[in-house]
PDB file of the backbone (N, CA, C, O) and the ligand in Angstrom, with CONECT records:
HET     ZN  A 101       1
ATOM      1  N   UNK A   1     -89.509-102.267  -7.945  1.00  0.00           N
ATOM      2  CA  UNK A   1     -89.177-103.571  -7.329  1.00  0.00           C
ATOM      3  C   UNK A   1     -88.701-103.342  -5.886  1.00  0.00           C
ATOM      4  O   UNK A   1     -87.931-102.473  -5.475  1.00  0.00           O
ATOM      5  N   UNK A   2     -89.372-104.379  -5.167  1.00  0.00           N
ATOM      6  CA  UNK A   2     -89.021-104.269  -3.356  1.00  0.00           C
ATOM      7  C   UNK A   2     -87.535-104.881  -3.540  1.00  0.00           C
ATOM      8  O   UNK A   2     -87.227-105.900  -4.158  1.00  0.00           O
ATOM      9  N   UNK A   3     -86.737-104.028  -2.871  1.00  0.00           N
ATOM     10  CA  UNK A   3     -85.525-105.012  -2.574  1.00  0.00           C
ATOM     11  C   UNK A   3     -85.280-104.794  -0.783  1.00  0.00           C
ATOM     12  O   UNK A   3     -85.325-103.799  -0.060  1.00  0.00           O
ATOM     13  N   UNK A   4     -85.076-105.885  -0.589  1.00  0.00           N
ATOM     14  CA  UNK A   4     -84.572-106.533   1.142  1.00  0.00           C
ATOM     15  C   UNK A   4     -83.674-106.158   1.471  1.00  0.00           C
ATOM     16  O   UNK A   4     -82.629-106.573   0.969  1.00  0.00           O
ATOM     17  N   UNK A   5     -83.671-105.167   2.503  1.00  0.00           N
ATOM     18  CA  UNK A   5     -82.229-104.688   2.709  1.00  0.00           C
ATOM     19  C   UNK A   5     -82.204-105.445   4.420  1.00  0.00           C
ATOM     20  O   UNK A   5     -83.194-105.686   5.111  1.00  0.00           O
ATOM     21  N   UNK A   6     -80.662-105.709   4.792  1.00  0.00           N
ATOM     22  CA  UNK A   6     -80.870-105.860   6.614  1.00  0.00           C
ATOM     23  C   UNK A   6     -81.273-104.663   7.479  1.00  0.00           C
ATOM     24  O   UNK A   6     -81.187-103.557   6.945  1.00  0.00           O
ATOM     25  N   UNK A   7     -81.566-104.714   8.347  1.00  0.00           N
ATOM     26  CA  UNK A   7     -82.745-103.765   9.043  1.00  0.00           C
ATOM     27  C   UNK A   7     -81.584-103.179  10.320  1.00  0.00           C
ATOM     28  O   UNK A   7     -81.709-102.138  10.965  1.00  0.00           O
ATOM     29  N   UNK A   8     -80.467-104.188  10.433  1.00  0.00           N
ATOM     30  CA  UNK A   8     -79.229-103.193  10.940  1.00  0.00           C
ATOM     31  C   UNK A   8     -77.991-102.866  10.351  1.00  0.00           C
ATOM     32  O   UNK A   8     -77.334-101.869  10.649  1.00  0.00           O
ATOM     33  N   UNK A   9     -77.662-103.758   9.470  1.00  0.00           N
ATOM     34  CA  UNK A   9     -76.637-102.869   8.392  1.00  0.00           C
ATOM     35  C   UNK A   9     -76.975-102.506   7.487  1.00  0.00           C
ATOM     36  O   UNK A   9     -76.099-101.874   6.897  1.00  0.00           O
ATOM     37  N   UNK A  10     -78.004-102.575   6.923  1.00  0.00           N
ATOM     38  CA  UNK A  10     -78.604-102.063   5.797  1.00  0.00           C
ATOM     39  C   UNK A  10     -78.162-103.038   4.707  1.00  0.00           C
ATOM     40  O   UNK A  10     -78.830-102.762   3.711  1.00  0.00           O
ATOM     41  N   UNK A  11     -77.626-103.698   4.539  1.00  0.00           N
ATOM     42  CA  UNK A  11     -76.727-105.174   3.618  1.00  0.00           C
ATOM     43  C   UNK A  11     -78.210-105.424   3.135  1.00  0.00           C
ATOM     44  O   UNK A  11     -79.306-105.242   3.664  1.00  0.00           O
ATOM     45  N   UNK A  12     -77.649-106.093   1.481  1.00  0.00           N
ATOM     46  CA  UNK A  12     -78.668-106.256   0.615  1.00  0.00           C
ATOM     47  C   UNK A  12     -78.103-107.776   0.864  1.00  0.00           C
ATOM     48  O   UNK A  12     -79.046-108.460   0.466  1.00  0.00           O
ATOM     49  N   UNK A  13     -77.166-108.603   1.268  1.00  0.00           N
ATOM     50  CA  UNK A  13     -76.716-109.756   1.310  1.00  0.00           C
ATOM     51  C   UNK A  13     -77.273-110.883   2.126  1.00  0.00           C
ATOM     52  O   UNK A  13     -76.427-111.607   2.650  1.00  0.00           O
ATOM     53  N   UNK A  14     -78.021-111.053   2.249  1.00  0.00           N
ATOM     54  CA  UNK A  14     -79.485-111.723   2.677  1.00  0.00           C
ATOM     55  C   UNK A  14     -79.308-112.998   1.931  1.00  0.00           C
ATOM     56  O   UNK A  14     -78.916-113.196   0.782  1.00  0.00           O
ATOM     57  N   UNK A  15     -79.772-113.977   3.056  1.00  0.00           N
ATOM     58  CA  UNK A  15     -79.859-115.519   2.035  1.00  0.00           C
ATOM     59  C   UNK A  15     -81.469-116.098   3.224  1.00  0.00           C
ATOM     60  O   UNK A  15     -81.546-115.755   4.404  1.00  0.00           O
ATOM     61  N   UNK A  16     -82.439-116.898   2.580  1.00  0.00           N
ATOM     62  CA  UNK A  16     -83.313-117.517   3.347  1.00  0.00           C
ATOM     63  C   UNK A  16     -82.305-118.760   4.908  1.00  0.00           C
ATOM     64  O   UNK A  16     -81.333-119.512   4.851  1.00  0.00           O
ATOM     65  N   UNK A  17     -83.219-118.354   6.015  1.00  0.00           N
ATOM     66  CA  UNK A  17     -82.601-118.902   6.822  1.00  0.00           C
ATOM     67  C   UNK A  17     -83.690-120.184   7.385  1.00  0.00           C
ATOM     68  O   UNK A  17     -84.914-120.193   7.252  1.00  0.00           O
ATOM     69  N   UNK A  18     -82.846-121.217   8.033  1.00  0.00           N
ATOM     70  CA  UNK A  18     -83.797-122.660   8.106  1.00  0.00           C
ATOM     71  C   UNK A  18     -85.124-121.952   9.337  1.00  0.00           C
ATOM     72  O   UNK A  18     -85.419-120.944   9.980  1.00  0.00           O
ATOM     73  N   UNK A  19     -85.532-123.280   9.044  1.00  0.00           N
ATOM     74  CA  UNK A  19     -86.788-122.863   9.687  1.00  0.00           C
ATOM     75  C   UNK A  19     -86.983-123.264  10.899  1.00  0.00           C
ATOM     76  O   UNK A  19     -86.979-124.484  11.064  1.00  0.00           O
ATOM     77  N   UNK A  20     -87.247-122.234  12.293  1.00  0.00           N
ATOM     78  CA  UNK A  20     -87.419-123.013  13.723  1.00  0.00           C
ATOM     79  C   UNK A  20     -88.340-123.087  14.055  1.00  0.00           C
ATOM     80  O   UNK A  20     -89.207-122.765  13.242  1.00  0.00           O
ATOM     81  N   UNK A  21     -88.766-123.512  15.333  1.00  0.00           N
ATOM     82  CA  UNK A  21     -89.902-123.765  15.544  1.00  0.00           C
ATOM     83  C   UNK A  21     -90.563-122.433  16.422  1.00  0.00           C
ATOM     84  O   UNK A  21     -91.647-122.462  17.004  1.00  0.00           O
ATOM     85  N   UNK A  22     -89.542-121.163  16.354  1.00  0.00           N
ATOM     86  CA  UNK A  22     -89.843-119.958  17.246  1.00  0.00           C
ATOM     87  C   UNK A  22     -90.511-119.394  15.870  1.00  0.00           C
ATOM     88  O   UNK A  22     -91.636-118.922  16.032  1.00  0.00           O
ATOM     89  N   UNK A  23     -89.942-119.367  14.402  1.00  0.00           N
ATOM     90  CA  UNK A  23     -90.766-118.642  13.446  1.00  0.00           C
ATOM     91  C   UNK A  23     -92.033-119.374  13.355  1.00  0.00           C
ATOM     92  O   UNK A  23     -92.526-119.120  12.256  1.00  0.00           O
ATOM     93  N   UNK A  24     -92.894-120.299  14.136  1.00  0.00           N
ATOM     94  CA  UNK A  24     -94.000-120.351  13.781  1.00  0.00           C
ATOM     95  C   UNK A  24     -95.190-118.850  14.051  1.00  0.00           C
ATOM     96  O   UNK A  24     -96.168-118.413  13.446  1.00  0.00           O
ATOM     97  N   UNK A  25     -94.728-118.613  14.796  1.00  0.00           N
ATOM     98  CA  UNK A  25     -95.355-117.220  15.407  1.00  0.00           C
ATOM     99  C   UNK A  25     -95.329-116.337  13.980  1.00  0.00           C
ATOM    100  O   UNK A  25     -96.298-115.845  13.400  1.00  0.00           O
ATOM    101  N   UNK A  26     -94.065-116.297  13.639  1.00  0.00           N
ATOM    102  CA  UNK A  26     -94.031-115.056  12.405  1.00  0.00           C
ATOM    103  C   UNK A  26     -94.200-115.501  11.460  1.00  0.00           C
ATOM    104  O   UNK A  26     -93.898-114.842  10.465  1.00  0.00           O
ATOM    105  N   UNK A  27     -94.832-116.994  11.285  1.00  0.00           N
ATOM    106  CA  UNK A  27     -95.504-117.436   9.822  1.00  0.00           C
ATOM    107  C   UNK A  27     -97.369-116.875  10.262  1.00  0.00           C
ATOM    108  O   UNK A  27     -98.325-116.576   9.546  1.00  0.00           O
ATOM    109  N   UNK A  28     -97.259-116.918  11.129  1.00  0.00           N
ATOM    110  CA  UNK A  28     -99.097-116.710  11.049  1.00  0.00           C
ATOM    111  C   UNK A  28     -99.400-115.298  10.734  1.00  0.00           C
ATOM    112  O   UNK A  28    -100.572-115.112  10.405  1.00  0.00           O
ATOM    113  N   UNK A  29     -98.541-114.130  10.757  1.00  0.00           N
ATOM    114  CA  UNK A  29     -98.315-113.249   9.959  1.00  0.00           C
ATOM    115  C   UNK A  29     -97.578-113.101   8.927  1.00  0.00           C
ATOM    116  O   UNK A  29     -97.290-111.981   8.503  1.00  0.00           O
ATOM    117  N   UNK A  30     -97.111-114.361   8.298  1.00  0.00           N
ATOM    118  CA  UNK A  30     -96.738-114.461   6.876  1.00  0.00           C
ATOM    119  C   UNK A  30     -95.306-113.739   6.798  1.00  0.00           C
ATOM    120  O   UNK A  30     -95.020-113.016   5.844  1.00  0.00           O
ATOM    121  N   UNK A  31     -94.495-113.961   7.775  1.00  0.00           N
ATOM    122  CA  UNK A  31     -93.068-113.721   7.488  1.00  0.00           C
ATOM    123  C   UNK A  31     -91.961-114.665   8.176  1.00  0.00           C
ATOM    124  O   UNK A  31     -91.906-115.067   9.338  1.00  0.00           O
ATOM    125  N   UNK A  32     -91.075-114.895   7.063  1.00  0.00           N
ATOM    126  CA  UNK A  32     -90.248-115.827   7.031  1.00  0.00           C
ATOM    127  C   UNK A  32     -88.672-115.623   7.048  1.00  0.00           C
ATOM    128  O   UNK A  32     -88.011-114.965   6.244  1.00  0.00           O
ATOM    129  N   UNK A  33     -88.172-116.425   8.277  1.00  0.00           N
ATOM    130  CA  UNK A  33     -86.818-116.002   8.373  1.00  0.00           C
ATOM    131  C   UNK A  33     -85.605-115.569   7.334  1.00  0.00           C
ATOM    132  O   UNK A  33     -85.489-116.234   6.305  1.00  0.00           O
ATOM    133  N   UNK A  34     -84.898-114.709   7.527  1.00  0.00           N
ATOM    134  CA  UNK A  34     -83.552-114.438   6.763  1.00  0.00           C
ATOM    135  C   UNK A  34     -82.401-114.216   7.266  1.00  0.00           C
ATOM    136  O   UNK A  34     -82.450-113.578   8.318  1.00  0.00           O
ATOM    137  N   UNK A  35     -80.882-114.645   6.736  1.00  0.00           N
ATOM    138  CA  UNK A  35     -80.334-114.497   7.501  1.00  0.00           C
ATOM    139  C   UNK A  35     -78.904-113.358   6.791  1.00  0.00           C
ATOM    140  O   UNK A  35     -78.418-113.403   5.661  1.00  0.00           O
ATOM    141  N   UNK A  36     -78.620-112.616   7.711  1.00  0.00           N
ATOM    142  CA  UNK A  36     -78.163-111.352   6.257  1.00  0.00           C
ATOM    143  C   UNK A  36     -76.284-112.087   6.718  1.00  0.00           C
ATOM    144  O   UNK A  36     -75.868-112.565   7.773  1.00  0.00           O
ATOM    145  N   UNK A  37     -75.851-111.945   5.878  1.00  0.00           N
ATOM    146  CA  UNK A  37     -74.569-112.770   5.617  1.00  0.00           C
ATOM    147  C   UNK A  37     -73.579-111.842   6.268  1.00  0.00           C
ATOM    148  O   UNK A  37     -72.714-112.214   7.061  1.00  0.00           O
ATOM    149  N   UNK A  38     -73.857-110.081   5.697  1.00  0.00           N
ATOM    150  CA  UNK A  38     -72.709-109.514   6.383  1.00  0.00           C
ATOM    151  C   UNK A  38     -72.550-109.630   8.098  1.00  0.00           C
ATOM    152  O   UNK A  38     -71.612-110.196   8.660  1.00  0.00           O
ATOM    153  N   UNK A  39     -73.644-108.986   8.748  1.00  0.00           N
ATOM    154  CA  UNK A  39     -73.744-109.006  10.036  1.00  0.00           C
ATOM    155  C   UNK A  39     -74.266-110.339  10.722  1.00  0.00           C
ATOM    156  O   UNK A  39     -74.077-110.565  11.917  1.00  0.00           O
ATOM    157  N   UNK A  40     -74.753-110.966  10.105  1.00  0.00           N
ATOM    158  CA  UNK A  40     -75.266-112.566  10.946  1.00  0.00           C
ATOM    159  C   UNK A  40     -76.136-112.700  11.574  1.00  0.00           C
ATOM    160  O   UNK A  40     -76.404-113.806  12.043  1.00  0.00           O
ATOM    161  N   UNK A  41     -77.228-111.117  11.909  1.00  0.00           N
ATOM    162  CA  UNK A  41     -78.333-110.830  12.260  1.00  0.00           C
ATOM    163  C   UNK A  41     -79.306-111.952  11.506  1.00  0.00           C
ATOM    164  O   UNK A  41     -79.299-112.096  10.283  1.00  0.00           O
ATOM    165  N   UNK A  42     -80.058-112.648  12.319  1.00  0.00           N
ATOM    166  CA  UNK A  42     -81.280-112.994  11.847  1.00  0.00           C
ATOM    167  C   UNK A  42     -82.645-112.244  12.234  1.00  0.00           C
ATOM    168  O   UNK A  42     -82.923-111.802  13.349  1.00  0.00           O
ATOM    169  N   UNK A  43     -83.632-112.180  10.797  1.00  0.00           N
ATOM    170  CA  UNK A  43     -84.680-111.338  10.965  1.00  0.00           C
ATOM    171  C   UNK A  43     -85.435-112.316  10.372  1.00  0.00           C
ATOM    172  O   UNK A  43     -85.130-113.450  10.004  1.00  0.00           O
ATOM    173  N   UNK A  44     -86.573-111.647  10.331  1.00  0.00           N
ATOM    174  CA  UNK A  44     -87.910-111.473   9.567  1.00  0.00           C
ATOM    175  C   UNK A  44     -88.584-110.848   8.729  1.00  0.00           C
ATOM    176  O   UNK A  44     -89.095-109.784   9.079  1.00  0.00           O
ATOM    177  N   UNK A  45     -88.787-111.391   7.257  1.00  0.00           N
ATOM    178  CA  UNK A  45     -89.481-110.730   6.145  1.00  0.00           C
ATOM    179  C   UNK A  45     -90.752-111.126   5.619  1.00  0.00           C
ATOM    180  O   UNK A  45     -91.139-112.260   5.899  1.00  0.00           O
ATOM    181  N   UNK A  46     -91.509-110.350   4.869  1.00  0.00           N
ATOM    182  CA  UNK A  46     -92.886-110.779   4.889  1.00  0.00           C
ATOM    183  C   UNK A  46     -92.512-112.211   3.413  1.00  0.00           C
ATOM    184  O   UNK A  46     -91.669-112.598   2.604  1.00  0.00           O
ATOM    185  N   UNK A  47     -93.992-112.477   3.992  1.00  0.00           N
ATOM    186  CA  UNK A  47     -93.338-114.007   2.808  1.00  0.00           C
ATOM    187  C   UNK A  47     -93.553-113.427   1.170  1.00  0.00           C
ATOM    188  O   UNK A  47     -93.395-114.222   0.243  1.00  0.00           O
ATOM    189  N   UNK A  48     -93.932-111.956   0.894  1.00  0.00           N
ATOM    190  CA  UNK A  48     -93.569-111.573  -0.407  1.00  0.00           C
ATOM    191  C   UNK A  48     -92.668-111.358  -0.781  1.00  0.00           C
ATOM    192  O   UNK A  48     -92.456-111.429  -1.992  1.00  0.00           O
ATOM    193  N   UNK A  49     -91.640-110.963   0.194  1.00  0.00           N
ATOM    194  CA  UNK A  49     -90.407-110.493  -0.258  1.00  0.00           C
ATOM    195  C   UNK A  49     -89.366-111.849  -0.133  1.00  0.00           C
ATOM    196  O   UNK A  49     -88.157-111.791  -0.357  1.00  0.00           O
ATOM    197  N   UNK A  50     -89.921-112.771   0.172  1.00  0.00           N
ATOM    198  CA  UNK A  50     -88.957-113.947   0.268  1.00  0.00           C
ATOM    199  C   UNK A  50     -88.148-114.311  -1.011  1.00  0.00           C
ATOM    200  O   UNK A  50     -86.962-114.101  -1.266  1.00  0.00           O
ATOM    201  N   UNK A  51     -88.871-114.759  -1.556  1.00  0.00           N
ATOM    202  CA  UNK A  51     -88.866-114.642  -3.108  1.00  0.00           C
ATOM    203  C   UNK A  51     -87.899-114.189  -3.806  1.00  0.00           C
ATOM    204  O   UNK A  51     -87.270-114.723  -4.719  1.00  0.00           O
ATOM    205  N   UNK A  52     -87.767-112.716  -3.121  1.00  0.00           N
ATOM    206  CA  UNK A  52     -86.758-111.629  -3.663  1.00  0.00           C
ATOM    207  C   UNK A  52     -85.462-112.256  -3.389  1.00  0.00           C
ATOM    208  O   UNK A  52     -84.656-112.711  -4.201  1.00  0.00           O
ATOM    209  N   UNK A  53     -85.384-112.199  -1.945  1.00  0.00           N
ATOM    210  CA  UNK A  53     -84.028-112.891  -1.133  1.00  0.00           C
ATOM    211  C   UNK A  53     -83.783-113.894  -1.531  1.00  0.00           C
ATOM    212  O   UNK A  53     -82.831-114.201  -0.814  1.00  0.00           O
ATOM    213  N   UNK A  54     -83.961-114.814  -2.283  1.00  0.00           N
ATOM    214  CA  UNK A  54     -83.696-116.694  -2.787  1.00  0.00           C
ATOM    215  C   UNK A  54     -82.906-116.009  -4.540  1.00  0.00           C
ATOM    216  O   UNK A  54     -81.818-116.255  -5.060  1.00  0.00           O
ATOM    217  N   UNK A  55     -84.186-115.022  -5.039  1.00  0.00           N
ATOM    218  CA  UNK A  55     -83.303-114.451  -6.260  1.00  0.00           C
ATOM    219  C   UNK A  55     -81.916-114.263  -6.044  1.00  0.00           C
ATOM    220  O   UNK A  55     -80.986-114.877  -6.566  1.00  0.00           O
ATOM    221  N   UNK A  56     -81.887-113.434  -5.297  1.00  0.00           N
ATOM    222  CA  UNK A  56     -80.570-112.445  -5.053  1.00  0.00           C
ATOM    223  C   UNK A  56     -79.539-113.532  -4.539  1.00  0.00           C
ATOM    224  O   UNK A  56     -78.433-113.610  -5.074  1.00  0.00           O
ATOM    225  N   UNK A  57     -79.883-114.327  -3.553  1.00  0.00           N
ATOM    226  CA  UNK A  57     -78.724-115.181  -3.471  1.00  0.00           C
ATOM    227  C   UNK A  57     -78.522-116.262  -4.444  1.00  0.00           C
ATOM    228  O   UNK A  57     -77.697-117.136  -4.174  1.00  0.00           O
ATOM    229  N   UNK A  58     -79.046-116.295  -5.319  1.00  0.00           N
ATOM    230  CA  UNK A  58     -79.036-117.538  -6.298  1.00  0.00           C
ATOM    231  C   UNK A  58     -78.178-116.442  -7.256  1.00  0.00           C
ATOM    232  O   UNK A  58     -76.983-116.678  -7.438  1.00  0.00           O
ATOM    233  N   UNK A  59     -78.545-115.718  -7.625  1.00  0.00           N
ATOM    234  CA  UNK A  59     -78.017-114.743  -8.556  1.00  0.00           C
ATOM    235  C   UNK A  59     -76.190-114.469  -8.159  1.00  0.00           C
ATOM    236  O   UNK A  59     -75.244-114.641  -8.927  1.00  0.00           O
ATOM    237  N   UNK A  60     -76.141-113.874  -6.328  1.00  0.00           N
ATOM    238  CA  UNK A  60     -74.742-113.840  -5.751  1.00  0.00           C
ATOM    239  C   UNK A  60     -74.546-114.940  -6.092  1.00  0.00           C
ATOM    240  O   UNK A  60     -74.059-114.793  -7.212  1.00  0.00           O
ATOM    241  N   UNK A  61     -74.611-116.411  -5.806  1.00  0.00           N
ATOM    242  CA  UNK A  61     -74.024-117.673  -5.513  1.00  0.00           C
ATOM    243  C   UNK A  61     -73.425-117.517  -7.384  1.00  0.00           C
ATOM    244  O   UNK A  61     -72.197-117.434  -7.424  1.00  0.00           O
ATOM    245  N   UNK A  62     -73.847-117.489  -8.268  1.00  0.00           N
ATOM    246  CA  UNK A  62     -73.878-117.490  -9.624  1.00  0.00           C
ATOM    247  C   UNK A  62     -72.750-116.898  -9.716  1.00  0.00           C
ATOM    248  O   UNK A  62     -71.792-117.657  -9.866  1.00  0.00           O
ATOM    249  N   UNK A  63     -72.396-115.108  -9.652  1.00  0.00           N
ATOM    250  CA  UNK A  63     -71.801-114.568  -9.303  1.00  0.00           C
ATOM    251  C   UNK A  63     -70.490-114.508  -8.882  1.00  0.00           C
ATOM    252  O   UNK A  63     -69.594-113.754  -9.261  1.00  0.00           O
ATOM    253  N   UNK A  64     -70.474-115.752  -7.712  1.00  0.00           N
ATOM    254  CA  UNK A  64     -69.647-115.788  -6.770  1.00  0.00           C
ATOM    255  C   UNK A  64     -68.794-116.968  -7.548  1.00  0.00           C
ATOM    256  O   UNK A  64     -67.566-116.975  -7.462  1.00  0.00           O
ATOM    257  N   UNK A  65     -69.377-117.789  -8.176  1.00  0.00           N
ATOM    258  CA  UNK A  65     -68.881-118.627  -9.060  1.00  0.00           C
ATOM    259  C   UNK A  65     -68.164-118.433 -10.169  1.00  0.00           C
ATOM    260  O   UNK A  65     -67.063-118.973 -10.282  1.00  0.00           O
ATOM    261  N   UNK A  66     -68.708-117.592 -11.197  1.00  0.00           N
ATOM    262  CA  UNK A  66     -68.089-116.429 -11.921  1.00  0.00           C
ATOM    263  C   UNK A  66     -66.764-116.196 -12.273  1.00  0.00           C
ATOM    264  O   UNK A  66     -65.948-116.354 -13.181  1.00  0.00           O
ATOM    265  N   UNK A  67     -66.981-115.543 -10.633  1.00  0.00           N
ATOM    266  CA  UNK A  67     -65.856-114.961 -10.028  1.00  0.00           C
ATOM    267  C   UNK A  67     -64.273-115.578  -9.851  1.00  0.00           C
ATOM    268  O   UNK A  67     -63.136-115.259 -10.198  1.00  0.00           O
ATOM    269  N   UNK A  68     -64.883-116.573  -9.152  1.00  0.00           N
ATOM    270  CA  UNK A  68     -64.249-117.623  -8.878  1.00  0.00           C
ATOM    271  C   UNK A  68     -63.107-118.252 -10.081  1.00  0.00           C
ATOM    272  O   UNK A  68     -61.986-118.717  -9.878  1.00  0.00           O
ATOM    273  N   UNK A  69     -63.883-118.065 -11.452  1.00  0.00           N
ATOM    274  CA  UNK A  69     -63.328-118.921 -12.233  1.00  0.00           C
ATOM    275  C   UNK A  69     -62.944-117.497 -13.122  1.00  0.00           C
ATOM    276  O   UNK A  69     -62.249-117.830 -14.082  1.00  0.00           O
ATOM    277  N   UNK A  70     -63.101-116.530 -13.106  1.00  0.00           N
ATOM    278  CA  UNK A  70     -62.057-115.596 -13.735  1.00  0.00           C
ATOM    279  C   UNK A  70     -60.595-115.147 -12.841  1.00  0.00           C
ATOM    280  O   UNK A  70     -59.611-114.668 -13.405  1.00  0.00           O
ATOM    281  N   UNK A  71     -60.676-115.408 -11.336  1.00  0.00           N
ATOM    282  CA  UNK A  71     -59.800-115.511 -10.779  1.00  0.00           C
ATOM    283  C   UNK A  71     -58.658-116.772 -11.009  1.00  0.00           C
ATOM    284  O   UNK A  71     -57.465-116.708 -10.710  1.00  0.00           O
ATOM    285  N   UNK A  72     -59.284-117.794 -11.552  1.00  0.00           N
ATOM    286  CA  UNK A  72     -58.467-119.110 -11.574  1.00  0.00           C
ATOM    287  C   UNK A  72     -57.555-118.528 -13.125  1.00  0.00           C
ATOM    288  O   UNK A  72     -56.394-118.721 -13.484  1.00  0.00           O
ATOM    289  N   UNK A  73     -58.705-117.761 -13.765  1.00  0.00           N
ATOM    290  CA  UNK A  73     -58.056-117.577 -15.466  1.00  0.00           C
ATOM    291  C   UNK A  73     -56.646-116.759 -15.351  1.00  0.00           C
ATOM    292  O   UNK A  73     -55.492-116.909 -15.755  1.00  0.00           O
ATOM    293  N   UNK A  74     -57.358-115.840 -14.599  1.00  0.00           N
ATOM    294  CA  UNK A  74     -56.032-114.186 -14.207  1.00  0.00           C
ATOM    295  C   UNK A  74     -54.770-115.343 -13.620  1.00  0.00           C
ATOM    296  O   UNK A  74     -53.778-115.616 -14.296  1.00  0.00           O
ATOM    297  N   UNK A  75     -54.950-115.727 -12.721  1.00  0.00           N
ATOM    298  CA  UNK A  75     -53.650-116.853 -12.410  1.00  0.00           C
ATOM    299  C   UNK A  75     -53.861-118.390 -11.990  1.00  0.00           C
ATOM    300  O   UNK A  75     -54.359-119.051 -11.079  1.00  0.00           O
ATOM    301  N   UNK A  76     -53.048-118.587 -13.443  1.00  0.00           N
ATOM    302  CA  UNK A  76     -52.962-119.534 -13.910  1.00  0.00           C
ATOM    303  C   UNK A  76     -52.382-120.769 -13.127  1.00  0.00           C
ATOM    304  O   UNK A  76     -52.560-121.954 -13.410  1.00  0.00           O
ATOM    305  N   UNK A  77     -51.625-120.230 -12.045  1.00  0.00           N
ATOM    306  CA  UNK A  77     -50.732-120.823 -11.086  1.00  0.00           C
ATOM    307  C   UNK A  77     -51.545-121.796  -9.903  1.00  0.00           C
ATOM    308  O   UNK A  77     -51.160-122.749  -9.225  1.00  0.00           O
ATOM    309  N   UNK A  78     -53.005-120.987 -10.017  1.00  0.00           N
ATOM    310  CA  UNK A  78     -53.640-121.182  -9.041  1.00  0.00           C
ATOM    311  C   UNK A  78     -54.311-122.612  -9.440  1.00  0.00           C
ATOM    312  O   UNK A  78     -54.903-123.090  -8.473  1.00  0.00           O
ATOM    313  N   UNK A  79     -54.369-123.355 -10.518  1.00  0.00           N
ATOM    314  CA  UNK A  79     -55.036-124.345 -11.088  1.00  0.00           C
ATOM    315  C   UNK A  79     -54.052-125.841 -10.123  1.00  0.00           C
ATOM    316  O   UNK A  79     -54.452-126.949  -9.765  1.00  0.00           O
ATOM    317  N   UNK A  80     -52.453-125.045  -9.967  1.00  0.00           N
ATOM    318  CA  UNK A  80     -51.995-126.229  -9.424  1.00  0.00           C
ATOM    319  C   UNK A  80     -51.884-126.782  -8.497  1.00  0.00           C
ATOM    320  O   UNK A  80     -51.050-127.641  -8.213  1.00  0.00           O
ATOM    321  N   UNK A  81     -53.007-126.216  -7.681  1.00  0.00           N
ATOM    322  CA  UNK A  81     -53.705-126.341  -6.471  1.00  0.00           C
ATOM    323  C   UNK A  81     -54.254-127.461  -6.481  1.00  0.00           C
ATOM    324  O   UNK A  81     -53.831-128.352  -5.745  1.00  0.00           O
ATOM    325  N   UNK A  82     -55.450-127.679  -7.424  1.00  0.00           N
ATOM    326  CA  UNK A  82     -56.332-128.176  -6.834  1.00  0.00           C
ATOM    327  C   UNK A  82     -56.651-129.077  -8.643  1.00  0.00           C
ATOM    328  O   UNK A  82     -56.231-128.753  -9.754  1.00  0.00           O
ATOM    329  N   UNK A  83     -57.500-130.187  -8.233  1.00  0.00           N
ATOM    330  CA  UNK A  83     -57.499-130.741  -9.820  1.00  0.00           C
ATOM    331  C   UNK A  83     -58.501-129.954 -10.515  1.00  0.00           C
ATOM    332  O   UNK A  83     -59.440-129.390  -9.952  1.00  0.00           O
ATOM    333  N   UNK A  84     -58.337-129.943 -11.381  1.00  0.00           N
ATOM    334  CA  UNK A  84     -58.655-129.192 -12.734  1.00  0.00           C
ATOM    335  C   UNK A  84     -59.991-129.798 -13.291  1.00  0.00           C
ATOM    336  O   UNK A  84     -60.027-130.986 -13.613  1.00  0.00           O
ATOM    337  N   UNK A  85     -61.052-129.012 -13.402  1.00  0.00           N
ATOM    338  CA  UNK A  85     -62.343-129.698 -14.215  1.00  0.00           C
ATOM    339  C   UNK A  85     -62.579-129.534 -15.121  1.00  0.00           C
ATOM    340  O   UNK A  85     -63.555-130.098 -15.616  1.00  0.00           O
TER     341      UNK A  85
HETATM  342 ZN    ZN A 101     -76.780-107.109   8.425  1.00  0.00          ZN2+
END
C-alpha cells in the first residue's frame, strides 16, 4: 500500500486541500492538492493517491474523536465545562 508522506517533513498528516484555480495546471497531469497539517506546506499528489489522504484523515478525524472522549472519561471534571451529550 502507497502511503503519502509530506515531501518536506516527511508527516503522514495530510488532509485534501480546496481547490484553486492555479491547480488546474496539476489536474491535467492528474494531481490534486494536499495540505500536510504538521508543516502547512501545500503540495501536490497524483489523483491515485488522493484517495489514500481522505482515508487517513477520516480515519485521524475518527481517532481524534476517540480521543477526545476517553479524555473527557479519565477526567471527569472536565464534563463541567461544557454541556454534556
Ligand atoms: Zn509537512
Amino acid at each position: 500500500m502507497t502511503i503519502v508522506h509530506c515531501h518536506v517533513c516527511g508527516s503522514r498528516n495530510l488532509r485534501p486541500s480546496h481547490f484553486q484555480l492555479t491547480d488546474l495546471a496539476y489536474l491535467l497531469i492528474l494531481r490534486l492538492p494536499v495540505r500536510c497539517r504538521s508543516c502547512r506546506v501545500r503540495f501536490h499528489v497524483s489523483i491515485l493517491k488522493i484517495g489514500k489522504v481522505r482515508r487517513d484523515a477520516e480515519a485521524r478525524r475518527d481517532r481524534d474523536q476517540h480521543e477526545e472522549r476517553m479524555t473527557q472519561a479519565a477526567n471527569p471534571d472536565w464534563r463541567t465545562f461544557k454541556d454534556h451529550k
